[in-house]
C-alpha atoms as a printed R data frame, in Angstrom:
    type eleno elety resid chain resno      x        y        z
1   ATOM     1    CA   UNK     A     1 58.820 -126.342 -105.176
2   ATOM     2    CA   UNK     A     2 59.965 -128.333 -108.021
3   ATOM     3    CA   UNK     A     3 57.543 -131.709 -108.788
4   ATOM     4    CA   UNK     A     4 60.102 -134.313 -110.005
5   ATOM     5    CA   UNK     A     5 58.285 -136.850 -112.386
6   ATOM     6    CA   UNK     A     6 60.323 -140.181 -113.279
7   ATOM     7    CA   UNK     A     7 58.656 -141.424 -117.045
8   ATOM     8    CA   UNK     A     8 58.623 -145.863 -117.165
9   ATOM     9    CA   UNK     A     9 57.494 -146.485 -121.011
10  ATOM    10    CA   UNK     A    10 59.442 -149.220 -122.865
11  ATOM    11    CA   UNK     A    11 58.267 -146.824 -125.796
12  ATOM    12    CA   UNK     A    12 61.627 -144.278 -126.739
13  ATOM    13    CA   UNK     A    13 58.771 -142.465 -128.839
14  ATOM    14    CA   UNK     A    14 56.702 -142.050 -126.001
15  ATOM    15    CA   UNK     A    15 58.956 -141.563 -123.172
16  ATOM    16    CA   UNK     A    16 60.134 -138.190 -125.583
17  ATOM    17    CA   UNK     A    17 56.368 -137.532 -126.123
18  ATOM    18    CA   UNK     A    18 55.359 -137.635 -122.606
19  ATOM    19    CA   UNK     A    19 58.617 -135.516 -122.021
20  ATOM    20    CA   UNK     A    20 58.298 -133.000 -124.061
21  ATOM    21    CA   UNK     A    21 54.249 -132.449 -123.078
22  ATOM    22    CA   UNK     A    22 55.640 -132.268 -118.761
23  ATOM    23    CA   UNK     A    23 58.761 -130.189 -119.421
24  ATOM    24    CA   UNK     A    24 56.512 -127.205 -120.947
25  ATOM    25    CA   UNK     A    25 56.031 -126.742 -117.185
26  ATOM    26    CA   UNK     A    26 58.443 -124.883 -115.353
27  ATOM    27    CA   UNK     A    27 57.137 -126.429 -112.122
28  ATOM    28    CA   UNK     A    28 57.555 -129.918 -113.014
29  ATOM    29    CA   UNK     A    29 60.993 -131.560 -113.816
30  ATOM    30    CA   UNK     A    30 61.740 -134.870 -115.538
31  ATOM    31    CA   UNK     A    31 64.130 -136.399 -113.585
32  ATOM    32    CA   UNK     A    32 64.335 -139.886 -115.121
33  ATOM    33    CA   UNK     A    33 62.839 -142.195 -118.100
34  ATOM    34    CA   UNK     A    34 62.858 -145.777 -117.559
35  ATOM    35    CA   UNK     A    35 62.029 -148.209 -120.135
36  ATOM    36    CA   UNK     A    36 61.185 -151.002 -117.743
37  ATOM    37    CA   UNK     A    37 60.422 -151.665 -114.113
38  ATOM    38    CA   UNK     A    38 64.053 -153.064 -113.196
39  ATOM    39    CA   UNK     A    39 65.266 -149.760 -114.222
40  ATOM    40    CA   UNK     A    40 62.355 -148.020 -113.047
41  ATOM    41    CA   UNK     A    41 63.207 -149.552 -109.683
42  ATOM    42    CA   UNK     A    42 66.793 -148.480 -109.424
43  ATOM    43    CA   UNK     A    43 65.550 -144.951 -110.368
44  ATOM    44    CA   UNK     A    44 63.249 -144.323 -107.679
45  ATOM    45    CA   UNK     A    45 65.849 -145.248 -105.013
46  ATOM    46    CA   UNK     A    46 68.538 -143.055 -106.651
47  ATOM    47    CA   UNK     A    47 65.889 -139.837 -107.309
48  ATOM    48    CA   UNK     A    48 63.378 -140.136 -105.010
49  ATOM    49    CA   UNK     A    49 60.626 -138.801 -107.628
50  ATOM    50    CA   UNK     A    50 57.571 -137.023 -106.329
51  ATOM    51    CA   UNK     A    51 55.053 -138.969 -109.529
52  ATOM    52    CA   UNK     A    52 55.722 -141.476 -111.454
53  ATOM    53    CA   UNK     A    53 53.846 -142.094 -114.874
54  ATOM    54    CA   UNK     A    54 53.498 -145.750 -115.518
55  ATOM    55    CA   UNK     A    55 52.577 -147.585 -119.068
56  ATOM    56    CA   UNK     A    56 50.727 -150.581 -118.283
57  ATOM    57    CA   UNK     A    57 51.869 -152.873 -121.689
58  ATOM    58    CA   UNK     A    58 55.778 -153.554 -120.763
59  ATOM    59    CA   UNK     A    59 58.418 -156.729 -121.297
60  ATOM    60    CA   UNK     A    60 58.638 -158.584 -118.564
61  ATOM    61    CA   UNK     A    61 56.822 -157.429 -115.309
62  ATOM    62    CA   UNK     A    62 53.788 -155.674 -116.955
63  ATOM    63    CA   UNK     A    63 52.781 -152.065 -115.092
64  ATOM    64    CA   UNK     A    64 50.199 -153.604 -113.038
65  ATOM    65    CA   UNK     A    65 52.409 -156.029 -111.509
66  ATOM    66    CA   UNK     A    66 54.875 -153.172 -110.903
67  ATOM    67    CA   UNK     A    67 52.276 -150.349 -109.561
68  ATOM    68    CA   UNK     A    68 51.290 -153.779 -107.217
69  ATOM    69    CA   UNK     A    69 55.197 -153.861 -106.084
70  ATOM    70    CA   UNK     A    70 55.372 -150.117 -105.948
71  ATOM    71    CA   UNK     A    71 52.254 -149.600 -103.542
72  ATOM    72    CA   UNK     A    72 53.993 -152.434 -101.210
73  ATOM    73    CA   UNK     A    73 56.866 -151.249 -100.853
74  ATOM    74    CA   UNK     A    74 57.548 -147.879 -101.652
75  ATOM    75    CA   UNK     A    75 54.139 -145.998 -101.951
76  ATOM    76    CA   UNK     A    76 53.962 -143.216 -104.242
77  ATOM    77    CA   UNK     A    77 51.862 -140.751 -106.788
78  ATOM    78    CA   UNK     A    78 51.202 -143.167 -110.239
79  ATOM    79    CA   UNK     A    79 49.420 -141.961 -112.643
80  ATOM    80    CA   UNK     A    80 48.748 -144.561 -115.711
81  ATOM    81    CA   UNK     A    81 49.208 -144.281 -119.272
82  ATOM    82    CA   UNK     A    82 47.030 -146.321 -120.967
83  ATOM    83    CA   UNK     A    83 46.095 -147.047 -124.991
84  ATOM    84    CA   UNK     A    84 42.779 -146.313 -125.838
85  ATOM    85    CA   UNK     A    85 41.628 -150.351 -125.758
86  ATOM    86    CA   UNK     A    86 39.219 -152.025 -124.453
87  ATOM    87    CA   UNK     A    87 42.324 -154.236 -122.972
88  ATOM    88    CA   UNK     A    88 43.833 -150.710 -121.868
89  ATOM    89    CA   UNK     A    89 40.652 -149.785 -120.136
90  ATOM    90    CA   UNK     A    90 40.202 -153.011 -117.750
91  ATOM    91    CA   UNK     A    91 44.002 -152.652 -116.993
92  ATOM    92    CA   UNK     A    92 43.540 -149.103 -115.921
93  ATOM    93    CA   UNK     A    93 40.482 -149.303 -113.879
94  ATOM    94    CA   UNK     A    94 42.405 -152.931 -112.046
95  ATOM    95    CA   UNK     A    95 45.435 -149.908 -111.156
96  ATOM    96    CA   UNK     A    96 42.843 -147.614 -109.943
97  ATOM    97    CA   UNK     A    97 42.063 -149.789 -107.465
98  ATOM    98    CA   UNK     A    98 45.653 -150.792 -106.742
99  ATOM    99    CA   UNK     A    99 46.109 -147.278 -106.151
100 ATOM   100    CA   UNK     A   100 47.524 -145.639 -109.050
101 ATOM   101    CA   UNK     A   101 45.641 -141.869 -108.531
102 ATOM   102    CA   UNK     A   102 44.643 -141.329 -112.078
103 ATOM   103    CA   UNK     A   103 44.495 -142.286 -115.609
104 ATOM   104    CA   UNK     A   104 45.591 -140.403 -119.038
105 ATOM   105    CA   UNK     A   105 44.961 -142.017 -122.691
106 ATOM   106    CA   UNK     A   106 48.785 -142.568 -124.081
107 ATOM   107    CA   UNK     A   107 48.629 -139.560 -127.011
108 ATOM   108    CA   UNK     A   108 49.468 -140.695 -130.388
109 ATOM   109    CA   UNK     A   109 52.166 -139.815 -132.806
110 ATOM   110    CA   UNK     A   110 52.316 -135.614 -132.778
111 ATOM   111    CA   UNK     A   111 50.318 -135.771 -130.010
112 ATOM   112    CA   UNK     A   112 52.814 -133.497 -127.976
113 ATOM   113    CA   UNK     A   113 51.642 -130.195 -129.649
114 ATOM   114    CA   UNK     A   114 48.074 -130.716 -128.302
115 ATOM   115    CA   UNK     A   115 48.767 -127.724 -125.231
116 ATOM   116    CA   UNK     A   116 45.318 -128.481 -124.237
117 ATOM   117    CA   UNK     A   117 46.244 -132.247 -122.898
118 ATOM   118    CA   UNK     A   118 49.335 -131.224 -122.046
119 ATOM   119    CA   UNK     A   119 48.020 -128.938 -119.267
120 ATOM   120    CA   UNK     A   120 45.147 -132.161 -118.667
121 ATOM   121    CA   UNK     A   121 48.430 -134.003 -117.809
122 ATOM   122    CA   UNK     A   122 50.184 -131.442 -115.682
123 ATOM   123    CA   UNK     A   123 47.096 -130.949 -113.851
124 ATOM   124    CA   UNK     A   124 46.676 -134.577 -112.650
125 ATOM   125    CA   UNK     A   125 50.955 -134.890 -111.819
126 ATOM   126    CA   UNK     A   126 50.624 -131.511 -109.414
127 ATOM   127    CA   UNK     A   127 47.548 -132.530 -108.675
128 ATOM   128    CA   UNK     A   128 49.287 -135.798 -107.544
129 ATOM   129    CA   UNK     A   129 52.115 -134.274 -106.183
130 ATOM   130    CA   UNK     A   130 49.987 -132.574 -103.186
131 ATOM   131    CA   UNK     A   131 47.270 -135.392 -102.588
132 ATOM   132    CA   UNK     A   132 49.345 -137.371 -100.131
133 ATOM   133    CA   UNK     A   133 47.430 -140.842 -100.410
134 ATOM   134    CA   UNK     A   134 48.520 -143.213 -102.163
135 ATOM   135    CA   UNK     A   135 46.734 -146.520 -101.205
136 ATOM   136    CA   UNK     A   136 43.485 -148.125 -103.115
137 ATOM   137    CA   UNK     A   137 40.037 -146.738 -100.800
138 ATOM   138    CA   UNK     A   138 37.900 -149.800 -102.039
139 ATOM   139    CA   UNK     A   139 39.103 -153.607 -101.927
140 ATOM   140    CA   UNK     A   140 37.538 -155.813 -104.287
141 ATOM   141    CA   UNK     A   141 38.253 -158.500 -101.914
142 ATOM   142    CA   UNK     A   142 37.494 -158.267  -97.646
143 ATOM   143    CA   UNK     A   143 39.779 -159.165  -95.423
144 ATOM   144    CA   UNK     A   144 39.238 -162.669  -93.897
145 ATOM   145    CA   UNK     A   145 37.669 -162.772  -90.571
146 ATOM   146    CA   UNK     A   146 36.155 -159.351  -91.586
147 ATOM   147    CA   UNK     A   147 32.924 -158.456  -89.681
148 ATOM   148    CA   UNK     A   148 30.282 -158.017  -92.662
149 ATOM   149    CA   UNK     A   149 29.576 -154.433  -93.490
150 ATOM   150    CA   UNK     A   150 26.500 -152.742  -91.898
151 ATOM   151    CA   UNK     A   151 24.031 -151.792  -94.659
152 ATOM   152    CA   UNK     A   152 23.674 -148.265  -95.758
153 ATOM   153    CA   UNK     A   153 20.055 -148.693  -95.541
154 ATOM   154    CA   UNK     A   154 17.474 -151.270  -93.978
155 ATOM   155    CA   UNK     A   155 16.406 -154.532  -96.464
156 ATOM   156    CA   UNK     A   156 12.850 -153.090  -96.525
157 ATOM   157    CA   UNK     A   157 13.934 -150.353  -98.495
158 ATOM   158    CA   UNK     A   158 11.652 -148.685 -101.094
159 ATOM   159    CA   UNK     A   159 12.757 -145.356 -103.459
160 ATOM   160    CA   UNK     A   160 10.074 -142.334 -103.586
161 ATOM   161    CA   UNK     A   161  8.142 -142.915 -106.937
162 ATOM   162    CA   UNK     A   162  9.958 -140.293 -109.323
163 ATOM   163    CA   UNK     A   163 13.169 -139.807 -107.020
164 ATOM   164    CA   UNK     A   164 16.996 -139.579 -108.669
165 ATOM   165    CA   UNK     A   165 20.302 -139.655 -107.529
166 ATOM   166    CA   UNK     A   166 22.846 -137.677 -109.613
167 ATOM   167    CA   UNK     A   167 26.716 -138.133 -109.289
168 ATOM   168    CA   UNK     A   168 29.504 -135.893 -110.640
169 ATOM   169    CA   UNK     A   169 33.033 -137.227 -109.665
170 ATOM   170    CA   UNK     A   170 37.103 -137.236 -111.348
171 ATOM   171    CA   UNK     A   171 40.087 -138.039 -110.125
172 ATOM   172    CA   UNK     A   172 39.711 -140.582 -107.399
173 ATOM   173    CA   UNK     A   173 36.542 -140.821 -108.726
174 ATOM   174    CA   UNK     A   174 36.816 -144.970 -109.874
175 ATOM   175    CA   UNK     A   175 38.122 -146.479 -106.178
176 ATOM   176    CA   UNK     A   176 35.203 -143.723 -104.632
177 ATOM   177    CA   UNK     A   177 32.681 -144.537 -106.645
178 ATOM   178    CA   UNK     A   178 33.267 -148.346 -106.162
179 ATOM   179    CA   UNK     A   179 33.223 -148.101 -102.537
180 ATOM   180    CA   UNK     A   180 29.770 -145.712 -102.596
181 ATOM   181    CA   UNK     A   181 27.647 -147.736 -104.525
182 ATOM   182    CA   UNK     A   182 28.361 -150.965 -103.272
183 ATOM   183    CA   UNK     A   183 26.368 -149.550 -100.714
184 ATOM   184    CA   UNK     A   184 23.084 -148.937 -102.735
185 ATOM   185    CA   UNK     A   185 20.284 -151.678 -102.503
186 ATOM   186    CA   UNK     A   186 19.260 -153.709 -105.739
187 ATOM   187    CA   UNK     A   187 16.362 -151.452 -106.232
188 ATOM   188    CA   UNK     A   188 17.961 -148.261 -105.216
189 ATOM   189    CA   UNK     A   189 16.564 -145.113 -107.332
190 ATOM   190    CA   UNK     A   190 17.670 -144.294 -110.774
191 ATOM   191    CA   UNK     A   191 21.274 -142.869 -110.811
192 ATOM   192    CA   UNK     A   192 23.165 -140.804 -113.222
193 ATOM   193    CA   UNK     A   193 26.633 -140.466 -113.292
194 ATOM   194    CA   UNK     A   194 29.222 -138.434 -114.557
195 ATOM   195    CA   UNK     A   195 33.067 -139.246 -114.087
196 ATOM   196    CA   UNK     A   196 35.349 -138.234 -115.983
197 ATOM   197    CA   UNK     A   197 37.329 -140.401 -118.307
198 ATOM   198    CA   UNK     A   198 38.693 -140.894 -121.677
199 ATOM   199    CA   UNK     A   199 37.006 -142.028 -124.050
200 ATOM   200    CA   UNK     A   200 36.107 -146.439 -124.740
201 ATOM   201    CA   UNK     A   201 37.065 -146.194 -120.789
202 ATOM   202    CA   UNK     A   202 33.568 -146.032 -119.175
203 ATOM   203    CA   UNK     A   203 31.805 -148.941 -121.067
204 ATOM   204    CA   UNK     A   204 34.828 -150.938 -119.149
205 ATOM   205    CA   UNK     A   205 34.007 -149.126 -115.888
206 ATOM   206    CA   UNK     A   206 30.259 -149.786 -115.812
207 ATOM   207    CA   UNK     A   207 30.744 -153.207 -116.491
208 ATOM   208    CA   UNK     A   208 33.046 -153.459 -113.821
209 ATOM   209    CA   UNK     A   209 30.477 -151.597 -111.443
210 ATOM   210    CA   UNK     A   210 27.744 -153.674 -112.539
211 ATOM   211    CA   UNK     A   211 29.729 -157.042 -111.467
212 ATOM   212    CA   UNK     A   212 30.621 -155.465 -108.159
213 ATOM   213    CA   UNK     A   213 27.378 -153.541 -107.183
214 ATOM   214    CA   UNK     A   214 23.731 -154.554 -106.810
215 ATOM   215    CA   UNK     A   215 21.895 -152.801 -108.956
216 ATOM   216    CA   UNK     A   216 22.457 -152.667 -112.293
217 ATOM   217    CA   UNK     A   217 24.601 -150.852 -114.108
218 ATOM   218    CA   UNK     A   218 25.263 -149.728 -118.040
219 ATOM   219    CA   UNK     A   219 26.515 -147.396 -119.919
220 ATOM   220    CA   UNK     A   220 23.957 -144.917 -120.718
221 ATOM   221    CA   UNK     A   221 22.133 -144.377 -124.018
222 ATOM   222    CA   UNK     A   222 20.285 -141.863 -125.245
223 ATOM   223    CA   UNK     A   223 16.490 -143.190 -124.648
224 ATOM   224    CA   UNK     A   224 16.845 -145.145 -121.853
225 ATOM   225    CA   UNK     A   225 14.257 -145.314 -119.378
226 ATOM   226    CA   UNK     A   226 15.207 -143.918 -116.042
227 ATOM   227    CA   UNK     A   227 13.558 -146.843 -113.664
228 ATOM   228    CA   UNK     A   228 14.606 -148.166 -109.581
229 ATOM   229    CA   UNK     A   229 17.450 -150.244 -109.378
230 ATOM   230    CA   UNK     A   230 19.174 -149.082 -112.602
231 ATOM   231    CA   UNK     A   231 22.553 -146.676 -112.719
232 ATOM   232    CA   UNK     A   232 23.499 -144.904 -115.995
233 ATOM   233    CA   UNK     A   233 27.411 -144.048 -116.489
234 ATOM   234    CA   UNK     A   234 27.645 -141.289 -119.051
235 ATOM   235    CA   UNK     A   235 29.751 -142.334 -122.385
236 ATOM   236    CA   UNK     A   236 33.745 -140.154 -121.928
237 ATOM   237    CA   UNK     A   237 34.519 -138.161 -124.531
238 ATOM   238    CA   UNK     A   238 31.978 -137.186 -126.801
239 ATOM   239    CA   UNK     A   239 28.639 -135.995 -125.802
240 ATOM   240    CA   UNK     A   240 26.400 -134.770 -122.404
241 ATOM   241    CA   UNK     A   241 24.325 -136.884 -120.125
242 ATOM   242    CA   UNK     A   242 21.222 -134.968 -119.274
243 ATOM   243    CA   UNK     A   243 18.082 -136.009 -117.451
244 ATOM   244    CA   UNK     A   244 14.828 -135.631 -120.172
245 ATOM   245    CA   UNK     A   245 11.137 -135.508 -119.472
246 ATOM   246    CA   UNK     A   246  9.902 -137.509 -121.911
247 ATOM   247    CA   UNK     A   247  6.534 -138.542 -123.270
248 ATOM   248    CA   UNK     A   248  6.407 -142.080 -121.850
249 ATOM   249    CA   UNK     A   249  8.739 -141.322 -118.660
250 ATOM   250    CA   UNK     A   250 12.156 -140.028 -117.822
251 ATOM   251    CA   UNK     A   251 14.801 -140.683 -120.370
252 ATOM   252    CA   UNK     A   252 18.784 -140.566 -120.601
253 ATOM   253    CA   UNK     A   253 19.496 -138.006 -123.093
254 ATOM   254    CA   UNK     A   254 22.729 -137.347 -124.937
255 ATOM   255    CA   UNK     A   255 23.646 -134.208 -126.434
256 ATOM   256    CA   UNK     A   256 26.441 -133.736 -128.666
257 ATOM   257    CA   UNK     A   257 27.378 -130.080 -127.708
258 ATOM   258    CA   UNK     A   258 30.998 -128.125 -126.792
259 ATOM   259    CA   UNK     A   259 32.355 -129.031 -123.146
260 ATOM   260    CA   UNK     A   260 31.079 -127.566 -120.225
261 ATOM   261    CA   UNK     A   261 33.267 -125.582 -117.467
262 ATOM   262    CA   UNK     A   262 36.215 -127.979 -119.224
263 ATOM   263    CA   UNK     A   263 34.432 -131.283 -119.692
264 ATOM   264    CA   UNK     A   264 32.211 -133.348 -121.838
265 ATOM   265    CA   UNK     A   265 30.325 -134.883 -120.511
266 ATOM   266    CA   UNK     A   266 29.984 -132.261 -117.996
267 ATOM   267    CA   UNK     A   267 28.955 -132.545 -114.168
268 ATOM   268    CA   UNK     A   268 27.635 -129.320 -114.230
269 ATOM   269    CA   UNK     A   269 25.550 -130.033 -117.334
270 ATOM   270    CA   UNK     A   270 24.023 -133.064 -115.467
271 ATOM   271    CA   UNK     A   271 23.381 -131.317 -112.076
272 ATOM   272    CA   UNK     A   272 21.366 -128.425 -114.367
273 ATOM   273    CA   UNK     A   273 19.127 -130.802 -116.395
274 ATOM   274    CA   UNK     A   274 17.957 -132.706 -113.207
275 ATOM   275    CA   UNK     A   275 17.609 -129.276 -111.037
276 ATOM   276    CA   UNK     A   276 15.345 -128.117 -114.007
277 ATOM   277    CA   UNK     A   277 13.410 -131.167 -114.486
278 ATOM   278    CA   UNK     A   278 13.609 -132.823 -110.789
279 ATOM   279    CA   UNK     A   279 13.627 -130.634 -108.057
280 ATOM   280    CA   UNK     A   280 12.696 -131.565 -104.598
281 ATOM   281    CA   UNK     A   281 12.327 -135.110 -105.938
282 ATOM   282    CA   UNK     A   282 16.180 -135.346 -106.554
283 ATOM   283    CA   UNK     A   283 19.659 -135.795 -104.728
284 ATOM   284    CA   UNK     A   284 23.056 -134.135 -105.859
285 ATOM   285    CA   UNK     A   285 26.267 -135.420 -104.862
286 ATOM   286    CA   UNK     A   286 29.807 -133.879 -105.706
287 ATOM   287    CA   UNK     A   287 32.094 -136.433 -104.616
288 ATOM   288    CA   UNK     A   288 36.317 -136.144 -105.291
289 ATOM   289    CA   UNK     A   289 38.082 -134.434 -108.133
290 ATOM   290    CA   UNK     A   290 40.222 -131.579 -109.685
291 ATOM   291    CA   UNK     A   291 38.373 -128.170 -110.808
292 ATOM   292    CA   UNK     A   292 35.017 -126.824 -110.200
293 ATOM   293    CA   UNK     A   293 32.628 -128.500 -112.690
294 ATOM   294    CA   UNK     A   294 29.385 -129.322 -110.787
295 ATOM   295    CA   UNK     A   295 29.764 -126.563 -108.718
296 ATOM   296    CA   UNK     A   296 27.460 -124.445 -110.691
297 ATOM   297    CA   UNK     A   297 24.594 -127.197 -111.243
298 ATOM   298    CA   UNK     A   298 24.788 -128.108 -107.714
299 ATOM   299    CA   UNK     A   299 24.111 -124.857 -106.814
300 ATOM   300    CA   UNK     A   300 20.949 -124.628 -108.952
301 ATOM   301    CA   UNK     A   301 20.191 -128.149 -107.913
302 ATOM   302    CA   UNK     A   302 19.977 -126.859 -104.325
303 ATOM   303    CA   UNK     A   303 17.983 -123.865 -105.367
304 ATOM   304    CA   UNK     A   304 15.100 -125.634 -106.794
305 ATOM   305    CA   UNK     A   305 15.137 -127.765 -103.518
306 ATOM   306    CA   UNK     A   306 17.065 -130.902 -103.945
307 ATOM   307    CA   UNK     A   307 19.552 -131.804 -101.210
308 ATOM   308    CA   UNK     A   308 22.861 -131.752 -101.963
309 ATOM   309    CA   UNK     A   309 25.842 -133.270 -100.466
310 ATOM   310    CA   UNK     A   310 29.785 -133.007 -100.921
311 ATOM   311    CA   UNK     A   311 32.380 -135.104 -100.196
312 ATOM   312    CA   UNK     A   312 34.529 -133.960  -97.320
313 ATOM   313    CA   UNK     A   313 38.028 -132.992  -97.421
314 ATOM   314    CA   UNK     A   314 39.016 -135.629  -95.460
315 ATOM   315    CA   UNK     A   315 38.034 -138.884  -97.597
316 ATOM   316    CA   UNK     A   316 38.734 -137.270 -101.187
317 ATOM   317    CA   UNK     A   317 41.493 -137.878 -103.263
318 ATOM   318    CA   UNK     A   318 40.995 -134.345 -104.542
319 ATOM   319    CA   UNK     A   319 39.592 -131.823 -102.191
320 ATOM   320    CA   UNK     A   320 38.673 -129.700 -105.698
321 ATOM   321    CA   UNK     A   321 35.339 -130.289 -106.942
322 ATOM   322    CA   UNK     A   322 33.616 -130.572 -103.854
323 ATOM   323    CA   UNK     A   323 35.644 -127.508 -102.164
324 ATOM   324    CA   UNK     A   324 34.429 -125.538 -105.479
325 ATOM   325    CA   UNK     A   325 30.776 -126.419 -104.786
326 ATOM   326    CA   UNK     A   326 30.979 -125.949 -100.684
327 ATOM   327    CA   UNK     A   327 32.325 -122.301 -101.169
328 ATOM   328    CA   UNK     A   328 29.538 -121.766 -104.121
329 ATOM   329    CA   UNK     A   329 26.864 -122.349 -100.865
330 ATOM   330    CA   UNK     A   330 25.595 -125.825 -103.089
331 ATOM   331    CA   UNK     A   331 26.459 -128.147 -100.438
332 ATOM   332    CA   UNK     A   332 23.744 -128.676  -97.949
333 ATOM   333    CA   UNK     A   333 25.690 -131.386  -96.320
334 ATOM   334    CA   UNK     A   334 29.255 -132.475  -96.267
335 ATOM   335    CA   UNK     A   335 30.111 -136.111  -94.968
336 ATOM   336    CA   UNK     A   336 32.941 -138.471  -95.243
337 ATOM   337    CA   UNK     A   337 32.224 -141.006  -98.159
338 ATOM   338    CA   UNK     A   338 31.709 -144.109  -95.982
339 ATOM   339    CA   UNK     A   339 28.312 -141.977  -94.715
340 ATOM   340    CA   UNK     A   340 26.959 -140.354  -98.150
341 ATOM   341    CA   UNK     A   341 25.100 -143.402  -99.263
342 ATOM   342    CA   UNK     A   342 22.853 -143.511  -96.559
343 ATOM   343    CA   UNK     A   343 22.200 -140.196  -96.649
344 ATOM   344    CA   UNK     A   344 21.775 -139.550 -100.264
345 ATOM   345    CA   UNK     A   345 19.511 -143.352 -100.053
346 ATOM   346    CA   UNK     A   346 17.502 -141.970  -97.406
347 ATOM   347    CA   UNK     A   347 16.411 -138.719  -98.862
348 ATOM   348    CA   UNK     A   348 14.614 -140.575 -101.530
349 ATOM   349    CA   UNK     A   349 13.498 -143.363  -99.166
């Protein structure tokens, strides 16, 4: 079946760009281009789209005001288009949590050749298309009256000396990974990360996590020290995050190097440098996205005895990545996301 995709950008330039890069899919029609939400609006009654593409800079109501209106009232698949800003960055990650289901850096001038985004697009809008949710997973604020949350673990808790968490997550991957870790204690064990993003996007996201979660959190840098209480965000774009052995201590490394099953940084190329290195002092967990990468590092994660854990299909955005790594035999345990905290917490308790 036909995915029909309605294009708001108050951009002519764009709107043709983003266009042309959909259209080279037979499966996927344009069936409208907007150039603001009014007209957006009247669209979406007349053509009932299946995904919408959203720019967040507009006259008028801006796109986050709009996605707001859209979730409300007439919930559906958004996925943004943002500049490559800092600005562009915090307004994305705020529509993540409004609900939009994922994010793609607005392509510049000739960017429409570039198959290889082209198919990163057309990936998330079928992707989109079949997920079927719609609505945020993680509010920022609780509802009043709300009974507090039960902590994932008790307040005595104290990390194995030498234990590590690694994370691999995409699309869905902001709202999930906001709702999992504000579940981790202050002094929780080191944590790596790996979500995929575009580049200038994840230095916005870990500061975001850091003001909303307990321990701390930073982009990471090649050299830092790995230490309790501290979780490392790998940079988008450009280079690996690997776990090193170092002289004086474990270390964030980053390696410049090609992508990995798709992606740099990779999940897989995490999940490999801690199951070399770590072991049975380490925890995996492959929570929701499109593809397979982690899969593979998972796997040898489990094999050198870490415990590993997926997200089920139930809770993810994207039953992909963790699907990818259950039928691989590198999930030793598959839970719904409001339980993988505690578990992955009290494996290195």
């Amino acid at each position: 079946m036909t995915v029909k995709v309605l294009i708001v950008d108050d951009s002519p330039t764009m709107r043709a760009i983003l266009s042309m890069m959909i259209s080279s899919d037979p499966e996927i029609e344009v069936v409208g281009k907007a150039d603001c939400p009014s007209t957006a609006r009247q669209m979406i009654k007349e053509l009932n789209p299946d995904v919408m593409t959203l720019d967040i800079e507009m006259p008028g109501m801006d796109g986050l005001d709009f996605l707001e209106k859209v979730m409300r009232l007439r919930p559906m698949p958004v996925i943004m288009v943002s500049a490559l800003t800092e600005a562009g960055a915090e307004a994305t990650l705020k529509a993540m949590e409004l609900g939009a289901f994922d994010c793609f850096a607005k392509p510049a001038l000739g960017f429409a050749s570039d198959r290889s985004q082209s198919q990163v697009l057309i990936g998330m809008i079928k992707a989109a298309s079949k997920s079927g949710r719609h609505r945020p997973l993680f509010r920022s604020r609780p509802a009043q009256n709300a009974a507090p949350a039960k902590p994932a673990v008790s307040s005595g808790y104290r990390p194995k000396p030498g234990s590590i968490i690694a994370i691999g997550a995409s699309t869905g991957g902001v709202e999930t990974l906001l709702a999992l870790l504000k579940d981790f204690p202050a002094n929780c064990p080191p944590t790596l990360i790996v979500q995929h993003m575009p580049p200038l996007f994840t230095a916005s996201f870990a500061n975001r996590l850091d003001r909303m979660c307990p321990p701390k959190v930073s982009e990471a840098k090649t050299g830092d020290p790995l230490v309790p209480g501290h979780i490392y965000i790998a940079p988008g774009g450009e280079r690996h995050l690997e776990f090193q052995n170092a002289a004086h201590g474990p270390r964030c490394l980053l390696v410049s190097d090609e992508p990995m099953s798709g992606h740099r940084p990779s999940v897989d190329r995490l999940f490999l440098s801690v199951a070399k290195n770590c072991g049975r002092r380490a925890v995996g967990v492959i929570l929701t996205g499109m593809g397979q990468d982690g899969a593979m590092g998972l796997k040898a994660m489990r094999d050198t005895g870490s415990v590993t854990i997926g997200q089920d299909e139930e809770s993810c955005v994207v039953y992909g990545m963790p699907a990818a790594a259950y039928r691989m035999g590198a999930v030793e345990t598959q839970l719904p996301l409001p339980r993988i905290a505690a578990k992955a917490l009290e494996a290195c308790a």
